[in-house]
Structure formats: C-alpha cells, structure tokens
N, C-alpha and C positions, 0 to 999 in steps of 0.2 A: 566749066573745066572739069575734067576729071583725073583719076588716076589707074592705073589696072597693076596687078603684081602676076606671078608669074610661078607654077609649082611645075619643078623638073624632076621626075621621077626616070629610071634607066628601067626597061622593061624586064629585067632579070629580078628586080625590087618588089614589086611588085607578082610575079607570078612567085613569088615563094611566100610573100605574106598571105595571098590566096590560098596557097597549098596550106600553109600551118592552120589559119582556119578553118576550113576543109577540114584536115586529119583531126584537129581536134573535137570538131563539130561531128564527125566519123567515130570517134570515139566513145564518145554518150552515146550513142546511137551501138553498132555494133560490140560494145563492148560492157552493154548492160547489166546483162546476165552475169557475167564474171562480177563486175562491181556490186550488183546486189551481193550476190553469196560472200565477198568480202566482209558489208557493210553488215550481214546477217552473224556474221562470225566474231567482226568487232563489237559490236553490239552486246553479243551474247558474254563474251572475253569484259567488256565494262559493266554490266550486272555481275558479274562473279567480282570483282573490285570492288564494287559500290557495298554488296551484300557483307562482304568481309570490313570493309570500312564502319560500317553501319553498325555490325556483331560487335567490333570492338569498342565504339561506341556505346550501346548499350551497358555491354557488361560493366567499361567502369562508370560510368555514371548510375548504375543500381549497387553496383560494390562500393561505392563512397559517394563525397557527396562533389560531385565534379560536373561541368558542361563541356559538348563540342568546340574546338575549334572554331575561330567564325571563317577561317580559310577551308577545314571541311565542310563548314555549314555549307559556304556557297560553292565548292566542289558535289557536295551531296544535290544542291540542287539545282547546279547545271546537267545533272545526270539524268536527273526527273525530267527536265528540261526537255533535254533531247530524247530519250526514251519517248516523251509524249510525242514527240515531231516523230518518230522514225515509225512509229506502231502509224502513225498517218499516212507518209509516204507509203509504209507498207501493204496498206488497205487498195491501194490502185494499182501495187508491182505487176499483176495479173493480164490488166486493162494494158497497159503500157508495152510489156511482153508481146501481149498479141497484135499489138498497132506494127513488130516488124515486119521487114520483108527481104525476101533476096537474103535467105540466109545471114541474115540480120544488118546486113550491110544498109541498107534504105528500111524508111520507116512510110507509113503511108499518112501520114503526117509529121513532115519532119522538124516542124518549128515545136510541138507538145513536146517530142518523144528528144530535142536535145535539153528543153528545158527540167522534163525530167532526169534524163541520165547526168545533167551538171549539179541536181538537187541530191542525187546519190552520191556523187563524187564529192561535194563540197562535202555531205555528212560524214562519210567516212574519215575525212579525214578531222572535222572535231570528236570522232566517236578516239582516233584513233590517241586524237592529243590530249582528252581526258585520259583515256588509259595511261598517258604518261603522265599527268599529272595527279596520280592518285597512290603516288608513293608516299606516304606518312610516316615518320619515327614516331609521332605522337597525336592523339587525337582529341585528344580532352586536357583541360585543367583543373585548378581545384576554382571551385565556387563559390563564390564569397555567399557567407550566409551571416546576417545579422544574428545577434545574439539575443534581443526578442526585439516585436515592436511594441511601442507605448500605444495603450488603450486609454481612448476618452473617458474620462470619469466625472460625475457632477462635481460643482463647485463645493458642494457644501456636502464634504465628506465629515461626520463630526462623531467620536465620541468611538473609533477603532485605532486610535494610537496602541493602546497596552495592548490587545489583542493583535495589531499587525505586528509589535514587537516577538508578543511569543510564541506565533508562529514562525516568521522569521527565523529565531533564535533555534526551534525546535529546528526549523528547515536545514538550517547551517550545521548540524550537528551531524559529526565524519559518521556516526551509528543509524543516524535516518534516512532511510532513502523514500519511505512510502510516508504521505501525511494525509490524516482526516480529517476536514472540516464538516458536520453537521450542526444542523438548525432548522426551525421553523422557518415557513415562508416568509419573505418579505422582512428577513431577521439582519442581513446584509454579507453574504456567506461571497454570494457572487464581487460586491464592490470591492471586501476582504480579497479575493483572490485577484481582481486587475490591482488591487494599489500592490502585491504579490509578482504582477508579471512585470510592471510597471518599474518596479525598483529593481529587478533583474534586467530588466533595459537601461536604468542609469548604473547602477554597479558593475553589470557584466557579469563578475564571481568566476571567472574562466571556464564558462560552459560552454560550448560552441552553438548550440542552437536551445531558443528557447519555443517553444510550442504550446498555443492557448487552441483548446477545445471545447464547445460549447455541444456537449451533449445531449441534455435534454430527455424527454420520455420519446419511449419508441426508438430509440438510436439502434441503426444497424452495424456491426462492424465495416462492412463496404462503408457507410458514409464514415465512418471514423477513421476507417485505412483512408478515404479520399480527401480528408483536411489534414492530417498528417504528410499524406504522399506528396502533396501540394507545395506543403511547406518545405519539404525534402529536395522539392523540384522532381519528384517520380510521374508528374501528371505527364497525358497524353494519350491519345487515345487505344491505342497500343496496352497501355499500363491499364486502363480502365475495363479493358476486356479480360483481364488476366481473373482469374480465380482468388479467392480469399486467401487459400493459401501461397500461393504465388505473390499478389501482393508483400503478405506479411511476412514473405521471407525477404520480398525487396527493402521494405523498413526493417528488419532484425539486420540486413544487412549494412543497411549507413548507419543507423542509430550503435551496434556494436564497436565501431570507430570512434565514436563521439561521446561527449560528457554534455549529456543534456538535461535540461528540466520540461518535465510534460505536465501543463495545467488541464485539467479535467472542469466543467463546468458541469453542476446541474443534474448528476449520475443519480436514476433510478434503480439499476439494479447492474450485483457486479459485470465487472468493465473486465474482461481476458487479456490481461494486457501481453498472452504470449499467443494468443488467436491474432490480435492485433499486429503483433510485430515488434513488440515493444520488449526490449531486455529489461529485466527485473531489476530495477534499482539497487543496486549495493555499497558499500563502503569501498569496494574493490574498485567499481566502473566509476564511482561520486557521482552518478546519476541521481534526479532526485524528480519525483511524479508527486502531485499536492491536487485531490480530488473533493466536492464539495458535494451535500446530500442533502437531502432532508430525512433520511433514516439512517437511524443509529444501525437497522440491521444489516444494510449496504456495507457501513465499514466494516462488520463483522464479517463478511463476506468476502469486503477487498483484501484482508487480511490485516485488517487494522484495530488493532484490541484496546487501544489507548485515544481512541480520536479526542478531537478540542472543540469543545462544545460551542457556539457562536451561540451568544444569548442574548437578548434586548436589552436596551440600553438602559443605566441606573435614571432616576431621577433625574439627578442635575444634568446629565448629558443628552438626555432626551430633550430638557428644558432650551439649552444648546443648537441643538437642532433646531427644534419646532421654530424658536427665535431667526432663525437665519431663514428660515424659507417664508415665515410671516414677513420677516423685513423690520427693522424699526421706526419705519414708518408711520407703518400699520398701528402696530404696540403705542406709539406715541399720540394716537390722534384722540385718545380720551383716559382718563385716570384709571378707571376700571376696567380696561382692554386688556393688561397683564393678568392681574389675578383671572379674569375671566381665561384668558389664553392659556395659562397654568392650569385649568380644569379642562381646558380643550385638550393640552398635551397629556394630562394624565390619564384621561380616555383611553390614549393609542398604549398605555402600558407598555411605551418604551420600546415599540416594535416600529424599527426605521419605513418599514411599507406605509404606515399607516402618518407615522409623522411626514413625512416627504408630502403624501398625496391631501392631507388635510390639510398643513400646514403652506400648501399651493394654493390649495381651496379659499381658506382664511385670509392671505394676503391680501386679497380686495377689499375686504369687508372692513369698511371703515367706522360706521357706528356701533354703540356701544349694543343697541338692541339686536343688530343680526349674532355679533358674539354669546350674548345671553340666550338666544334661540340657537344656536349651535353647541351650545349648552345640552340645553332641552334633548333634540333633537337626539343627539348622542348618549342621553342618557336614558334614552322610551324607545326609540327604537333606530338604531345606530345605521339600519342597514338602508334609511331612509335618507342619509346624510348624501351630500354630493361626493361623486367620485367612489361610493365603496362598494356600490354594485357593479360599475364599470373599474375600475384600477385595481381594486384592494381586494373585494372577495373572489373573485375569476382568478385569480395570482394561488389563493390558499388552498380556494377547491382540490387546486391539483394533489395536492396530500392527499383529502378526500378522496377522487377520483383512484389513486394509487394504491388503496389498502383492500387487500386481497378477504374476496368475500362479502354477500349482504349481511351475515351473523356482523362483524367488525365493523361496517359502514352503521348500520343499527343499533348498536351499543356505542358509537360515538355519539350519533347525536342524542342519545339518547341523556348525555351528559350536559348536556346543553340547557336542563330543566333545571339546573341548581343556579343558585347566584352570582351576581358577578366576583369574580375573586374570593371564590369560596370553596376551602377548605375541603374533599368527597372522600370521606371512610370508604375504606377498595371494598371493605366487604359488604357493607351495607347495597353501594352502586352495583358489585355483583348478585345479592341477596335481588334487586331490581329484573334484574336483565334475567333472572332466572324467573322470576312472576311475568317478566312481559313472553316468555315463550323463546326469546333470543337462545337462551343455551337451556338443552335438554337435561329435565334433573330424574327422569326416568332411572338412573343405572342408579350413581350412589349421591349424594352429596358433594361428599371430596372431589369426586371426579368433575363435576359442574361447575366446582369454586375454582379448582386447577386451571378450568378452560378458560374460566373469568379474567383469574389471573396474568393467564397466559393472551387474552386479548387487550388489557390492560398494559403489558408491555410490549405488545406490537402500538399500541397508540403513545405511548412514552416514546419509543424507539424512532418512531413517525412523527415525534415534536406534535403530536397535535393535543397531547399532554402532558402535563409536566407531575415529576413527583418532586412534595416537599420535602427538602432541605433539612429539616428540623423531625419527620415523623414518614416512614418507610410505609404506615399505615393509611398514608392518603397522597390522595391526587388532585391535582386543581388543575382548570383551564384557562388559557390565554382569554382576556377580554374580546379580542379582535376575532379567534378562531372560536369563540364562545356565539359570535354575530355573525358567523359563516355559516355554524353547526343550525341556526333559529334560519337564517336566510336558504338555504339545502332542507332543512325539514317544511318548511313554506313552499315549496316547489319555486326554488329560486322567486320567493316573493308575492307570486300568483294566489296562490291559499294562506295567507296570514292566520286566520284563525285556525288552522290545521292543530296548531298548540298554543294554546294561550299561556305565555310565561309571564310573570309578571313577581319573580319571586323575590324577595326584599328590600319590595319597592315602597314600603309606606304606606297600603294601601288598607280600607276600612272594610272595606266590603268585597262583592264577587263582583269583579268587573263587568260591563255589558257587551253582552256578545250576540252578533247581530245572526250568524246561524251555527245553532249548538249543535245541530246532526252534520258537521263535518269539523267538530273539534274532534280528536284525536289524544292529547293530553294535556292536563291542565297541572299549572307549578303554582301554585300560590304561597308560597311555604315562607317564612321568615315576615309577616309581615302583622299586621294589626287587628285583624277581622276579629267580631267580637261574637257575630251571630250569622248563619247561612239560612236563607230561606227562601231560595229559588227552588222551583223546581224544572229541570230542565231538562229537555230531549235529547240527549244524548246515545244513538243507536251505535256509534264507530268509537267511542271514549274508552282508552283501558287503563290511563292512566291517572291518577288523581292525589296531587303530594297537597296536602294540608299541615305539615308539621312545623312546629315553631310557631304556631299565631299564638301566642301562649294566652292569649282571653280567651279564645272561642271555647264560648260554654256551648253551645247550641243549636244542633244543626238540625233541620226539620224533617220530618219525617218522607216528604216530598220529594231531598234529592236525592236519594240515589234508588227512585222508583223506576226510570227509566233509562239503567246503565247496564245492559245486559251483556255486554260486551269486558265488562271494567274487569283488571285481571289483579292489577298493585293500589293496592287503598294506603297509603301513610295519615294517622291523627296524631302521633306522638309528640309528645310535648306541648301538647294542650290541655285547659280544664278538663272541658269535655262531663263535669264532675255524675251530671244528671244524665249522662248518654244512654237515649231507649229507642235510638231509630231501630225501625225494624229493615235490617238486609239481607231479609230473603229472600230479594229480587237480584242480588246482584251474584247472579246463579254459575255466572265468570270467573267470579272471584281466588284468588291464588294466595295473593300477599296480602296480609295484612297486619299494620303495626299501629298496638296503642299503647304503647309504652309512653310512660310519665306521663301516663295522665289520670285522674283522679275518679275513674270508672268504678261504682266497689261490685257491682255485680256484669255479666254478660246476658245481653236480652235473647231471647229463648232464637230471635231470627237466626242468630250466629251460629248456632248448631243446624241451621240448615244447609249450610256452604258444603255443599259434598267438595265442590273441587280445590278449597280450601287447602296448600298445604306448608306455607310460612304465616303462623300466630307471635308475633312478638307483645310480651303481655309484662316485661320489666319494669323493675320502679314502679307499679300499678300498686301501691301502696295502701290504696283501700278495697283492694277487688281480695277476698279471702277463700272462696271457693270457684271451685271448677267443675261442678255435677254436669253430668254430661261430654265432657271433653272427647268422650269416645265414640260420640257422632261422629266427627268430622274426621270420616273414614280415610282420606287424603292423605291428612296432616304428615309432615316430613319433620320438620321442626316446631321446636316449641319452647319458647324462652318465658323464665319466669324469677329471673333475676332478682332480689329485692323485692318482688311481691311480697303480699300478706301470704299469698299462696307458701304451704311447705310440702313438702314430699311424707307422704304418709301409706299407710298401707294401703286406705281406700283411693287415694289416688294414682299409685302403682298398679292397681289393679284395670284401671279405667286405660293407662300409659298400654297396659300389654294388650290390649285390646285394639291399640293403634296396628296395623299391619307393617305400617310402609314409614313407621318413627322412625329417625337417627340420628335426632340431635336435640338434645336436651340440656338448658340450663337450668340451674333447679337450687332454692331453699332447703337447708335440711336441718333440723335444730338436733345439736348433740344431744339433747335427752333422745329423742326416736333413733340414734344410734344404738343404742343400750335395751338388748330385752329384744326389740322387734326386729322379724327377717324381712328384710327387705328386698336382697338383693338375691334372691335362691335363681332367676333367672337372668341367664348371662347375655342376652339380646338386650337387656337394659343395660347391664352393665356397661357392652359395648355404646350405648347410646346415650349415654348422660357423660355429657363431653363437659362441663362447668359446674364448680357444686359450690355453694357460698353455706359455711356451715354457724350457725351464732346460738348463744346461750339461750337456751328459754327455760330451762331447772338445771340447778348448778351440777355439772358432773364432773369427774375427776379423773376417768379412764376413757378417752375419746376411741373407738375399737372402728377403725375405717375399713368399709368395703373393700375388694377388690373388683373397682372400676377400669377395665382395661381400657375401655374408651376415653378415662377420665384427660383432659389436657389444660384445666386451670382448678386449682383448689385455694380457697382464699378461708380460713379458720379465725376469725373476731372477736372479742368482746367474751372467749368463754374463760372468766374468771376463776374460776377456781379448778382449772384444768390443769392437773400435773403431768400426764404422761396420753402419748398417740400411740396406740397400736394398728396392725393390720389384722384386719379379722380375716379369719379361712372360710375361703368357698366352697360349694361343690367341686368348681373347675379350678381351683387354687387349693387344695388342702395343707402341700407341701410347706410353702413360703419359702423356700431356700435358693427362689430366685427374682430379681424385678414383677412386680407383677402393676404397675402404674409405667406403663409401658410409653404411653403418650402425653405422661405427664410434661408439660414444657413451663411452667410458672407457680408457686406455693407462694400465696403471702399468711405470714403466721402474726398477727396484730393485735394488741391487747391481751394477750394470755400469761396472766400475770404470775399462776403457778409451774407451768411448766419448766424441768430443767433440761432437757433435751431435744431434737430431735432426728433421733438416730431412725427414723423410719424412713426419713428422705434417700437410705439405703434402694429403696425400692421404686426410682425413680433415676433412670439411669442419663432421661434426656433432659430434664431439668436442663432449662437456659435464668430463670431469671427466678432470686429468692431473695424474697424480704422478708425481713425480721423485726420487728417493732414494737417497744414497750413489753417487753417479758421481761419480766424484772428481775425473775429467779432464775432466768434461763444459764447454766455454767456451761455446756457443751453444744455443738450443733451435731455433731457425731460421738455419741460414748464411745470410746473402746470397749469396755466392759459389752455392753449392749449389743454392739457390733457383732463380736465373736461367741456371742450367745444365740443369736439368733441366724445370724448364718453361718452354713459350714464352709463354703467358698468364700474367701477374699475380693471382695468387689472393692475396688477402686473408687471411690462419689465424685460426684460433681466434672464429669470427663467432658462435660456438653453446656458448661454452666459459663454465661456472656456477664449473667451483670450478678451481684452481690451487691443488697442493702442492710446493713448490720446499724441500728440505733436504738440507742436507750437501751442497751444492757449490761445494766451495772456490776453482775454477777460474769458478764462472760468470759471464759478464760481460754478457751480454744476451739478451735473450728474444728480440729484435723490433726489426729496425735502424731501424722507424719506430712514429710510435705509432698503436694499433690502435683502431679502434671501441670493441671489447669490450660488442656489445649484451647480453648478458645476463651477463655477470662480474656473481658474487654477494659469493666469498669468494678472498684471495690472501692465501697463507701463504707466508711468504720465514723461513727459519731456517739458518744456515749457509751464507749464500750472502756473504762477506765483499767480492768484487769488484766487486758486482752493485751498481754503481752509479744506473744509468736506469734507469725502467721505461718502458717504453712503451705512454705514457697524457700524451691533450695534456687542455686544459679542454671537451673535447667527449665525452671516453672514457668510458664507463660511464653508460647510459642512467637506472637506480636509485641514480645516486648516493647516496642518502638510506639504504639499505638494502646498501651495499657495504661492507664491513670487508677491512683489511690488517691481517693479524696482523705482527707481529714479532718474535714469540718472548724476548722480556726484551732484544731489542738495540737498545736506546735509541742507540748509539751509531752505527751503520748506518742509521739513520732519518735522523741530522742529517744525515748524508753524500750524500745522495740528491740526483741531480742533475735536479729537474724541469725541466719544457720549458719553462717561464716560471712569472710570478706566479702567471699565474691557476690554473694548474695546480697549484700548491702551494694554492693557497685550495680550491679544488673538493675535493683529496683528502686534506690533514693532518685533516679533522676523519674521517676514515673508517679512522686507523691504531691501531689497538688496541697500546701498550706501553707498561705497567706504568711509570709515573713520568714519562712524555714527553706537555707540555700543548703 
C-alpha cells in the first residue's frame, strides 16, 4: 500500500518567486561595482570610529589608572575582525570585476561572481552596523589595582624585629618620603624590605598602589620604566616601543594621581627617579620610595644624607638563627653539638648570608666529629667549607666587582693580610699601600695619605669595611668578607699560595710552602715564631708582615737573599735584639719598619736600599745612632720616636742631606734646645711633623723652634722647667703671629715647675691638650703674658675638641675671659682643686647637646664653680658628668 500528497502551486506563484530570485541574483552581479565603493567608503567611515575610540582609550588609561570597556573591548575587536576579512575580499575585487559582461548585467561565471557580490553585500552591511554601534559616552573605567602583593619569604626570619620597627616608624613619618637602607652583602637589607612590602599588603596605610623593584647591577631605565609600567597596567606592545621619555611621562602621569610606595631592590648606583617617571616623594603627595644598597655612596647620591644602616646580627640572635636552620634535632643528637654549633655560628660574625647557608649545611651533620671538623675547617681555611664558594662568596664578590678602579680593588684585598677581627690603624694600612706602589707618593706625602684616605672611605661606604665604633683611627674587616678578599686574591681558589696568610694563628714556625716563586705576600704577623731560617725563592714576593711574633730573635741571613722584588718588609714588635742580616739584596725595597724592636745598631746592608723611602725606627730603645742615614737618598719619612736616637746637630746635618724628606718624627732633649741652632733651615722645619721633647740636663727656659710643619708636640718628665718660649727664626723674626700653624695636639706631662703656658697662643688649630702633673702650673694663658707678647688679640683655643686638665693643684684659670669654644667636645678637670671659673659664658660651646665635663667623682668642686651667671649655669650643669651630683 502506499500513499502520494499533492503540491498545488497557481502559476502566477511561482513565476514571481523566479523573478525575485532572478533580480536579486542580478543584483550581486550587475550591481558590484556600486557595492564595492559603498563597502570602500563604509569601511573607511569605521577606521575613523575605531581610531577615535581607540585615542580615547589610550589617553585615559595612560592619564590614570583605568581599563577599556569589555563591550569596547569586543567592539574594537569585531573591527579588527572584519577589517581582516574586507582587506581579503579586497585582494580578488579586480579578478571579479573582470569575470563581468554585457555591461555588467551577466558574468561569465555566474555562480563565483553572485557568491561574491552577496559576500560584499552581507559585509557592508556589518561594516555598516559597527558604525552604529560604536557610539560610546564612556570607554574605560577605573582599574582595580591592589595595594601590594605579598612576597615569599623564609620561614626562619630571625633577629629584624627592632630594625623593621624603625624603619617602619621612620617610613610612616608625614616628613619622610625618601628612605635608605645600606649594608653589606648577605647582611639581610633585601628580606628587611619584602617583610616592608609585605606589611603594606596587610595594612594597606591608604596608598593606592604598592610597587616592588628588584634592580640589580646593570639596570636600565627601560627595564625599570618596564616593571613599573606593568604594574600600572601601561604594558603593551605599543607602550614598549615608546621612548624613555614618553614612557616616563606615561608613569609621571598615573603615579601623580596616586599615593604610592615604590620599593627599590638592590640599587648600584643612583636611580633618576624623574627620568624614570616617578614623582619625588613629598609630605604634599604622602608618597613614599624605601631603596636598598650596598653603598653608603648611592644614598648620598639618591639624596639621602641620614640612611639606616642594616648591620649583622648581635650574638644572641645570630645564635637564633643559626639554631633554627641547624634544627634541634641536629643540636640534640650529642652533648657537645651546641658549644661546637656556638663556634660554628660565631664564625659567620652575625652575617645572616652566611648563617642561613652554613647553618643548612650543618643540619645534616649528626656526629659530634664532622661538627669539630667544621670547626677546623672554618677556622684554616673558611673558603674550603661547603657552600661558600658556591652560595656565600659569588653573593659578596659583587661589592668587589663594583668598586671603581684596580688602585681600590688592590688596596682591598690587600687588607685581607691582617687577622681575623683585627683592629687596622688607617695610617699604618695606608703607610702599606703606598710601599706596595698602589698610590703614588711621588708629589707630596699628604697628597698620597689624602688618596688612602679617600680610598678607605669608598670601601667603608661599600660595607666592605667597617670603621670602629670606639676609634675613627682604624678599620677592621667582616670575617666572611675577610674570606672572599684571600678567595679573589687566590684567583678564586686556583692559586692558593699566591698569599700565604696565616696571621694570628698560633703558629711556631714558617709554614711549608709547596712553591715560593708564586707566592706573592706573606702575613704571618701575631703569632709565635721564635727563629726563621728558610731560605727561599721568592722572585714575585713584595710583601712580607713579620710583626708581633714578639720572640723571634732571629732570622737568617738566607731569607731574604732571593726577594728582589719585596717592596713592605714589617719586623716591628719583635726581639729582633742581635739583627745583622744583610739586605742589600732586597734592592726593591720601600717600607720598612722596626720599631719596638731591640736593634741597637743598623747593619751597614741597610744603607744600601737606594729605593728605600718609609724607615720607621720608634721605641728602638737601643739603636743610638744613625751614621749614615744620608745614603738612603729616597728616604721620605722617617720616625724615630722614643729611640735612643736624639736630634742633634750632627744629625740634622745628615737629615738635610735627605732631598725628598718630609716627614719626621724626632727626640729632642731640651738641653740641645739651649745654646745650639738647629733649625736655621726651614725645609726642616717644614718637615719634622712630631717632636717628643724630655729632660736629659735640667733647664728652666724651654726656647721652642718655629716648626711650621710641627703637628704633635708631647714635653715630659722636664722637671725643673719653669717657663716655654718661642724662639725667632730667620723666616719667623717677628712672632706677632701664630707660627705652629699645624699644630693639632700638645701634651705637657710631668713638668713640675712650670706656671704657664701662654705659648699655646701660637697654635691656633690646636684640637686636643693635655695637661698633667704640673704642680705649679697657676694659668694655662697669662694675661699679663699674652699682651706682652702680642700686639693683636688672638682668641686660643677656636679649634680645640677635647681638654684634659689633671693633677694641678695650683691651677686657677684657663682663660681670664670666656671663650667661644666652637668645637669643645669633651673637658676633663680632675685634680684641679682651685680652678674655680671656667670660661664659658651662655654662648660658649656651639654642640652644647653633645658636650660632657667630666669631673672625675668630685662632686664637691662642681658645687664650687663659679659660673658667669644663671644662664650659664642652666646651658652647662646638665653637660657635667659626676657620679651622685643632679
């Protein structure tokens, strides 16, 4: 069975649905041409919309911190969209064009040329419904931007409580907008600044965006505009092609809206932050920028004169640490694993680089003997330890690496020859650096000490040393950066004997050393040697520290036959008593020091040193003469401190005979003041910088040179001395004005007749004077005296820091008026029972806030005190330091 249905169509029906398709299939076809130049026109009309949509765009999302619409987003990129498809279609309009015919009415392929012409018709009319739908009142919003994010940080943060506090505290303060952190490497400056971003992510503090940058050496502004712009949301590729300047007008531009904080990681040298784009932090914007360094001269450059110094950690909190990354475990699995672990941590002196990565190290180590060899190990040669060729010295180098110049890289390690944690006189280290050839002493003295100086505080500034606390006159080095300076002079490790250090290690003798023609300098200095009598090849050795073995009587004539190169010899502070090597082989030779040692004469080799020209020959307590001294045509300095040696005429005469002298410390007994000239030539005067003057026939009118060079003069033990004159020179006759020009320090000690000294008139720079044990002494400045001797009114003491007055039972006044006293630090009065006034009105002492007057427990000489008035008693009772007296 089946079924059939039935379709009735009226033939009118039909011939017009033909027709319609027909004309419109006629249409694509003969009506191409028009539709193209429509779709060309609309097209064109939608890039002018899209361009303007786009402009506005841009501008505000680089004027603040805002993003697109996401209903422009996907209008912008249905434009893209179609733009791609129309530039297609376009590429064939030619081909399609020429498939017409018959005056475009038929195509010679009519099924291509309708599928094309409905492909232009449909486009036109999305080209034409974007254009309407690309009306915007608004095109962006605002952008949510966190306020920072939180940075990982180890577990075992230990012993930056007080220090994140006062940072912190500093940060918060409405006056701060710029902060400095420096420090040594591996000191924890970096962890200080995330626990920094870290708490402005849980706080907040109402800043709107916070920004962490890790800088680094080598930083470009581009990449620094590019982790900013990032965080701005400025990235793109567009943005990334922009100019520096352009950029960083895009970030002056959102950052000026905003209350932000900018962390800076790691900064070698200063950061621009208006190159950058960064508005200058103020009190005005409450913006605030916190940058971290390892040189102190960065911040002086970022404009930061007060930075906060990040230091290692004390004792106990080192202990702290160390503990937490050993584990208690570790510590627990035998009795003597603490104390041992306590000498492990002590090692790292507190420097979190070195506890973190030792204190990893250790963790495993469960018996008691690898602890005790980890001991060892770090205490002979540290650089041998696990971990601190790879973690811990690569980390510090970069200091290293950073300090401008090989003179500065060379005079660093050259510090590396002293002990561990040991104490380095700046002048002595510089006195070095000028014998190893490091700074040229060619021009003057002062000028070579200056540059010492001034290399000394680019390595301070650089943390890669430190000045003690307690004495401005020396420097010591970090243990860890002590073991980086011997690991860098070893060529990272490769040449160990390059320098043999080995200095206050306990040792008896001269270590074995497997090849002496590529040692380079040897420390042996602080230690036990009692006798030397190697003789050894040493052709590249120029350095050689021997001092402090305080036995070695004895060194053979052997070594130092084949040191032709040696430039700094130190013996000082040895026997030494029977010393007769002969060193007229060491034809190198520059520096040489034998002070306090028990030498009495100089063997004839020593005047052969032409190149010879630092002799330090102090406290040589048995060496009495110096015939000859005028060989050593070089000689620059020459110290004779405390020798038997004195200043006589025969050996002033040998002195002028020096060319290229200019510095002299020098014995002088007040008898050979009296009677002989000594000083008729004023190239000496200039040159005897130290004079230590003591009794040796009693005299009673001390008649002092006019030393213009003179800048310490120390007068002792001359008993029956009443009165100091200045004696006239050829080039002084006058005296009617200063003529101890450079004087900076007088100590007057045991001169038990004197009752004045009104001569320190002539000593205008005078910082520090001590007075001791004069018994008779009533005035430190007569008046009478004063105006006797000069016609002008000099003012004393304008340049004077410190004042020691004790044991003078007669003394009654300093200063018959009261004095400025612009830079008075410190005034010690003990033993001065008559010394009623001082003089000092309520204008005296410029730091009052920072002056202290000791008084030695005499509470009872304090009440007695006869100030100039109230106010004078107000300004300086709260500045006397005695025991019991409010």
């Amino acid at each position: 069975m089946g079924g059939c249905f039935s379709v009735s169509l009226s033939c009118d029906q039909v011939v017009n649905q033909v027709s319609q398709w027909l004309c419109l299939k006629g249409s694509y076809v003969h009506n191409l041409a028009e539709n193209l130049a429509s779709l060309e026109k609309a097209m064109g009309m939608l890039k002018a919309k899209r361009d303007d949509v786009q402009g506005r765009v841009n501008r505000e999302e680089f004027t603040g911190h805002r993003q697109k619409l996401a209903q422009v987003k996907v209008w912008l990129t249905s434009v893209l969209t179609i733009e791609s498809q129309y530039n297609e279609l376009l590429n064939t309009s030619e081909l399609e064009l020429g498939r017409l015919c018959l005056c475009g009415f038929c195509s010679k392929n009519m099924k291509l040329s309708c599928s094309y012409g409905k492909k232009v018709i449909v486009m036109l009319r999305e080209v034409e419904s974007l254009i309407s739908q690309g009306e915007f009142d608004v095109v962006t919003d605002a952008a949510p931007v966190a306020e920072g994010e939180e940075l990982p940080i180890q577990s075992t943060v230990v012993g930056q409580e007080t220090m994140l506090e006062m940072v912190w505290n500093r940060l918060m303060e409405d006056r701060v907008g710029l902060v400095g952190l420096h420090g040594m490497g591996g000191v924890g400056k970096t962890t200080l600044l995330m626990q920094i971003n870290n708490r402005f992510s849980e706080r907040g503090g109402g800043f709107d965006v916070v920004i962490w940058v890790v800088v680094s050496q080598n930083a470009t502004v581009h990449k620094i505009q590019g982790i900013i712009g990032e965080k701005l949301g400025l990235g793109g590729k567009e943005w990334e092609e922009k100019s520096e300047m352009k950029r960083g007008q895009d970030i002056h531009n959102v950052l000026r809206k905003k209350k932000f904080v900018l962390l800076l990681d790691d900064i070698w040298e200063k950061v621009n932050l208006s190159t950058i784009g960064v508005p200058y932090p103020s009190k005005v914007n409450g913006s605030k920028v916190v940058f971290t360094t390892r040189s102190r001269d960065v911040c002086g450059r970022m404009g930061v004169d007060d930075p906060i110094e990040v230091r290692c950690l004390d004792t106990d909190k080192a202990w702290d640490l160390f503990k937490k990354k050993v584990g208690e475990i570790t510590l627990g699995r035998h009795p003597d694993i603490p104390e041992l672990a306590r000498k492990v941590a002590g090692k790292c002196r507190g420097l979190p680089l070195a506890l973190n990565v030792i204190g990893e190290t250790m963790a495993s180590k469960r018996s008691v003997q690898e602890w005790r060899r980890a001991v060892d190990v770090l205490t002979s040669s540290a650089t041998e330890f696990s971990g601190m060729e790879d973690e811990i010295l690569p980390i510090l180098k970069y200091s290293y690496d950073s300090l401008d110049g090989e003179v500065t890289k060379s005079c660093f390690l050259y510090c590396s020859l002293f002990p561990e944690d040991d104490l380095i006189d700046k002048e002595i280290l510089i006195e070095y650096w000028i014998g190893e050839g490091f700074i040229d002493e060619k021009e003057v003295r002062e000028m070579a000490l200056n540059q010492g100086y001034d290399i000394l505080g680019t390595l301070v500034r650089a943390c890669l040393l430190l000045e003690d606390d307690e004495d401005e006159r020396e420097v010591k080095m970090h243990d860890v950066v002590r073991d980086m300076a011997m690991w860098i002079a070893s060529d990272l490790g490769k040449h160990k004997e390059r320098c043999i250090v080995q200095a206050r290690a306990g040792i008896r003798e001269i270590p074995k050393v497997k090849n002496w023609k590529d040692v380079r300098r040897i420390s042996l200095m602080g230690n036990n040697i009692r006798t030397i009598s190697e003789s050894p090849d040493c052709p590249e050795l120029t350095t050689v520290l021997l001092q402090r073995n305080h036995n070695l009587e004895e060194i053979s004539d052997g070594f130092f036959q084949s040191m032709p190169k040696l430039l700094v010899l130190d013996l000082s502070y040895n026997v030494l008593r029977g010393l007769r090597v002969d060193m007229c082989n060491l034809v190198s030779l520059r520096y040489l020091n034998l002070s306090w040692t028990k030498i009495s004469e100089l063997h004839f080799g020593l005047y052969q040193l032409k190149m010879l020209t630092h002799l330090n020959l102090e406290e040589t307590r048995y060496l009495e003469r110096l015939e000859g001294i005028s060989e050593l045509s070089s000689l620059r300095t020459l110290k004779l401190r405390d020798s038997k040696v004195r200043l006589d005429t025969s050996l002033m005469k040998e002195l002028q005979l020096l060319q290229h002298i200019e510095y002299i410390t020098v014995n002088i007994s007040s008898s050979t003041l009296v009677g002989e000239t000594l000083f008729d030539d004023p190239r000496m005067g200039r040159c005897i910088k130290k004079v230590w003057i003591r009794e040796k026939e009693p005299v009673k009118v001390l008649v002092l040179p006019d030393l213009d060079g003179l800048c310490y003069i120390s007068i002792r033990s001359c008993k029956m001395l009443e009165e100091i004159k200045i004696e006239k020179t050829p080039w002084n006759k006058s005296l009617t004005s200063p003529c101890f020009s450079n004087l900076t320090r007088a100590d007057i000690l045991f001169c038990k007749g004197l009752k004045d000294l009104t001569w320190l008139l002539f000593a205008p720079n005078l910082t520090v004077l001590q007075v001791n044990k004069a018994i008779q002494l009533e005035e430190i400045i007569s008046k009478e005296k004063a105006e006797s001797v000069l016609e002008n009114n000099i003012i004393p003491f304008q340049k004077l820091e410190f004042l020691y007055l004790t044991d003078l039972p007669e003394l009654k006044s300093i200063y018959w008026n009261a004095l400025p006293f612009q830079r008075l630090r410190e005034l010690d009065i003990d033993g001065c029972p008559k010394l009623r006034k001082l003089p000092l009105n309520s204008k005296s002492v410029v730091n009052v806030e920072e002056f202290v007057i000791y008084c030695c427990h005499d509470k009872e000489w304090l009440e007695r005190v006869e100030w100039e008035d109230e106010a004078t008693r107000l300004r300086f009772l709260p500045s006397c330091n005695t025991p019991g007296f409010q």
